[in-house]
C-alpha positions in Angstrom: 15.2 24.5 8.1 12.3 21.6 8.0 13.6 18.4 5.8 11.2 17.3 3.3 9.5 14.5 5.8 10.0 14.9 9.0 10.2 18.1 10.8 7.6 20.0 8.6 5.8 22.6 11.2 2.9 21.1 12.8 4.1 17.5 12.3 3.3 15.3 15.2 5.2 13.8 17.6 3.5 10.5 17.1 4.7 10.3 13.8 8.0 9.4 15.2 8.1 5.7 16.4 10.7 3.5 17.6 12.3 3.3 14.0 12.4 7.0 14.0 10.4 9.4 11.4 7.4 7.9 9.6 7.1 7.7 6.0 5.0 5.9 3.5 7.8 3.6 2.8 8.5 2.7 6.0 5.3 1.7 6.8 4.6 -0.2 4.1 7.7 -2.1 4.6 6.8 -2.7 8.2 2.9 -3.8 6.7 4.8 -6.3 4.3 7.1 -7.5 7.5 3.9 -8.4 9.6 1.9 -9.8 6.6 4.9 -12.4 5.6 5.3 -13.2 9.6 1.4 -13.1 10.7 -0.5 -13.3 8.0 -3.1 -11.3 6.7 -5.1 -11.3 9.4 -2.7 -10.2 11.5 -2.5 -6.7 10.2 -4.6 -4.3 11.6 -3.5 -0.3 11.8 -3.6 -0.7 15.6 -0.6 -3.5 15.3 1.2 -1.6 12.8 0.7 1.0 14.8 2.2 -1.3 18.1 5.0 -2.6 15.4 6.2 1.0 14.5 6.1 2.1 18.5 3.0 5.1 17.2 -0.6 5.2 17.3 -2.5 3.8 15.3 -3.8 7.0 14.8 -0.6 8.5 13.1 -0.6 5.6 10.6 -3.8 7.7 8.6 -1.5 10.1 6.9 0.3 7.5 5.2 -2.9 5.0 4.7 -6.2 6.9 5.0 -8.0 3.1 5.9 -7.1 -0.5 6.2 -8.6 -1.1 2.3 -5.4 1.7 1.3 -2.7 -0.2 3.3 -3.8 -3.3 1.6 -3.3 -1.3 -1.8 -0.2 -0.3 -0.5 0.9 -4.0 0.2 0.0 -4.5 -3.4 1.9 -1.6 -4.5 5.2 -2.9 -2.5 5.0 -6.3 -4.1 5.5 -4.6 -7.8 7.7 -2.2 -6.5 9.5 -5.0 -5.5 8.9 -6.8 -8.9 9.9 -3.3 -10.6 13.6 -3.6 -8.4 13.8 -7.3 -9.1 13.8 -6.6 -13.1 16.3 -3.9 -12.5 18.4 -6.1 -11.1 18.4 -8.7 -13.5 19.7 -5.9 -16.2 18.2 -4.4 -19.3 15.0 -5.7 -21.5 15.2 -8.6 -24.2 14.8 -7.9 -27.3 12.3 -10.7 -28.2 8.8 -10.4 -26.7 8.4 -14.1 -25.4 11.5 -13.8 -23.6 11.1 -10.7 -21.8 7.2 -11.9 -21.0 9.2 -15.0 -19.1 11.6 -12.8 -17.2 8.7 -10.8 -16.2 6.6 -14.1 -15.3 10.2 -15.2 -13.5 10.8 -11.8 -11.7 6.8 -12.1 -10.0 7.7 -15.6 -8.8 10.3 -14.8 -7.3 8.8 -11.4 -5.6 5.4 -14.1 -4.7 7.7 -16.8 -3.1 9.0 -14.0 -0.5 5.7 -12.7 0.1 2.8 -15.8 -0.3 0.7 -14.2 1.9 0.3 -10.9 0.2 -0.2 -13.0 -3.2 -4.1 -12.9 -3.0 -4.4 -9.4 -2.6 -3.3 -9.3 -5.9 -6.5 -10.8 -7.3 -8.8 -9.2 -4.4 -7.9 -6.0 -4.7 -7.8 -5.5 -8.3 -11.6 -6.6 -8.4 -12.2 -3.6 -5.7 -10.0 -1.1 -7.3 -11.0 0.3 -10.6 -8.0 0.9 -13.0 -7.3 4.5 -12.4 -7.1 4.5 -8.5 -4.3 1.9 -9.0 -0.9 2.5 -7.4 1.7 3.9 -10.2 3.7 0.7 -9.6 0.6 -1.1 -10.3 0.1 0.3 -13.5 3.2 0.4 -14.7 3.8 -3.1 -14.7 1.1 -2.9 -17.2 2.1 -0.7 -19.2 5.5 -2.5 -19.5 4.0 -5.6 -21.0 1.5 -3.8 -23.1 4.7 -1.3 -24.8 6.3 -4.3 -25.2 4.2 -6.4 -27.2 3.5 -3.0 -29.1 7.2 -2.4 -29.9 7.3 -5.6 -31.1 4.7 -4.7 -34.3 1.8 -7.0 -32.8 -1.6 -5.5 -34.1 -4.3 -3.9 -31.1 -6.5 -6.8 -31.1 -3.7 -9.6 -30.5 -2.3 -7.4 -27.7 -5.2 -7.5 -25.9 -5.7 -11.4 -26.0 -1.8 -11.3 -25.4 -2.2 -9.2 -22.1 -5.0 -11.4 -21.0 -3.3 -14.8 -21.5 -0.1 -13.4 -19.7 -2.3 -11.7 -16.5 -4.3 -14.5 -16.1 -1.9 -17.2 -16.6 0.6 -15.5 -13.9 -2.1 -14.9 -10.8 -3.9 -18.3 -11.3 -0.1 -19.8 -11.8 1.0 -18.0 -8.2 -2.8 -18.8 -6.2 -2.1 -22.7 -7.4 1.3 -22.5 -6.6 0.7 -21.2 -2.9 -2.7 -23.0 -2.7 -3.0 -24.7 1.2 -2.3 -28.6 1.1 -0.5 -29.3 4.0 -3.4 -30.6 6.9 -0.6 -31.9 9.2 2.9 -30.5 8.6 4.3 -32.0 10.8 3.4 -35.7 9.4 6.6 -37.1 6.9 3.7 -39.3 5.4 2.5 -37.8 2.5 -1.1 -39.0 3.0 -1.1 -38.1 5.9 1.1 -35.0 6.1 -2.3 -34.3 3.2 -4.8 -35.7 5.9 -5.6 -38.1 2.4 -8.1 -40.2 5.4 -10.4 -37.0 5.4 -11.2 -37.3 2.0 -13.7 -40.2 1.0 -11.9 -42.9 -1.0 -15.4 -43.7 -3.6 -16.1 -40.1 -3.6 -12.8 -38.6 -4.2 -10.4 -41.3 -5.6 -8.6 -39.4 -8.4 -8.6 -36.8 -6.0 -6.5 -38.8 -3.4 -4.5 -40.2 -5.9 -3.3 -37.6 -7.3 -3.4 -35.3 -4.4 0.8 -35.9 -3.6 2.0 -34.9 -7.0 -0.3 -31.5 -6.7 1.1 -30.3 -3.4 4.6 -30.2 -5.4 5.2 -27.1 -6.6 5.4 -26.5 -10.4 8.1 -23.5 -9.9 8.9 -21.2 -12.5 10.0 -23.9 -14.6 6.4 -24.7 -14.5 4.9 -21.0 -14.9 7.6 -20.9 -18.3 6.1 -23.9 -20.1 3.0 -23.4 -19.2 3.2 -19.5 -20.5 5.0 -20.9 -23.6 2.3 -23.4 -24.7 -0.5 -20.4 -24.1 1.6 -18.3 -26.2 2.0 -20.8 -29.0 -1.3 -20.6 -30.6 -0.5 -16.8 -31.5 2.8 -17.3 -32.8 2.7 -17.8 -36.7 6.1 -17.8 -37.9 9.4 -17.8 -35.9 11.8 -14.7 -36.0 13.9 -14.4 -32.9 15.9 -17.5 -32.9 13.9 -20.2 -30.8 11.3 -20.7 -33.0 9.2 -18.8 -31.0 9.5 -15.0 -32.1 7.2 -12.2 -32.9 4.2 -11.9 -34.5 4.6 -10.0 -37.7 2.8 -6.5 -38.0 -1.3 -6.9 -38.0 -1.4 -10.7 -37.5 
């Protein structure tokens, strides 16, 4: 009897690479291996098609073009997030808190993979909401639920949504910005390539250039969500000061 992947009748030969059977897991795993090794522009179906030992040809079935297996990268990254939150056990109870273990829980998944971390902006503004991946979505829906279990009125969970979304992406693009011009300088200024940059024209700039190529880390996306957060939080009701908005507020 066929199993539910691999030996269905007609399936190819050339879906079976050196790994064995395809699947769409598999190569999206393998996509995610090359993109944190090589880059983006390293990926092309032809050298996941090398990486998995198939052609590229057999790679269509499981990403019908190259714009779907950069979906799919950005459908691995929150699946990833999605297993990252498991992990870390059930949901708080209070809304600010579970909005920081969800900020804390993308860091973490970004820091692994820093080169898929702009597809995340890119392909959001290509993709219209409904032809987004169901891991996608869903980590959505989890922060909209939550600040609707938590008795917030519509308007405020919109705002809410926004500050969170946008505070998280632009957080993780500043975060994994390019600094470095010569890594392999222990200079600061020069590991910066500070001597590029015109001293009258750009003198904040160059002063300040050392403390910005330090990352924040999540200690940083936390009080930076927090002080967005404060201007909708009117009176405190989950212990830190810092609890739920009341119904309709």
């Amino acid at each position: 009897m066929p199993d539910a992947e691999g030996d269905r009748p007609g399936r190819r030969a050339a879906d079976r690479g050196r790994y064995g059977r395809l699947s769409r897991e598999r190569v999206l795993a393998s996509a995610m291996e090359m993109v944190d090794r090589e880059g983006l522009s390293g990926l092309s179906m032809r050298s996941l098609g090398a990486e998995l030992g198939v052609e590229a040809m057999a790679l269509y079935r499981y990403a019908s073009s190259k714009d779907a297996l950069l979906d799919g990268l950005v459908e691995a990254f929150h699946q990833e997030l999605e297993e990252v939150l498991a992990a870390d056990g059930p949901a708080r109870t209070a809304w600010r808190e579970e909005l920081r273990r969800h900020a804390r829980a993308a860091y973490e998944v970004a820091m692994r993979h820093p080169n898929v971390v702009p597809l995340l902006a890119t392909r959001l503004l290509s993709t219209p909401l409904a032809r987004r991946p169901a891991a996608v979505l869903r980590s959505d829906e989890r922060v909209l639920d939550l600040l609707h279990r938590a008795g917030i009125a519509e308007p405020t969970v919109v705002s809410l949504h926004r500050v969170f979304t946008a505070w998280l992406l632009g957080y993780l693009l500043v975060e994994l910005r390019a600094m470095d011009d010569a890594p392999e300088e222990s200079d600061p200024g020069f590991r910066l390539g500070l001597h590029r940059l015109s001293a009258q024209e750009f003198a904040r700039l160059r002063a300040t250039a050392p403390a910005m190529a330090d990352r924040g880390g999540p200690e940083g996306l936390a009080s930076g969500l927090d002080a967005l957060l404060d201007r909708f939080v009117v009176a405190p009701a989950d212990g830190d000061g810092r609890g739920p908005l009341p119904p309709g507020s």
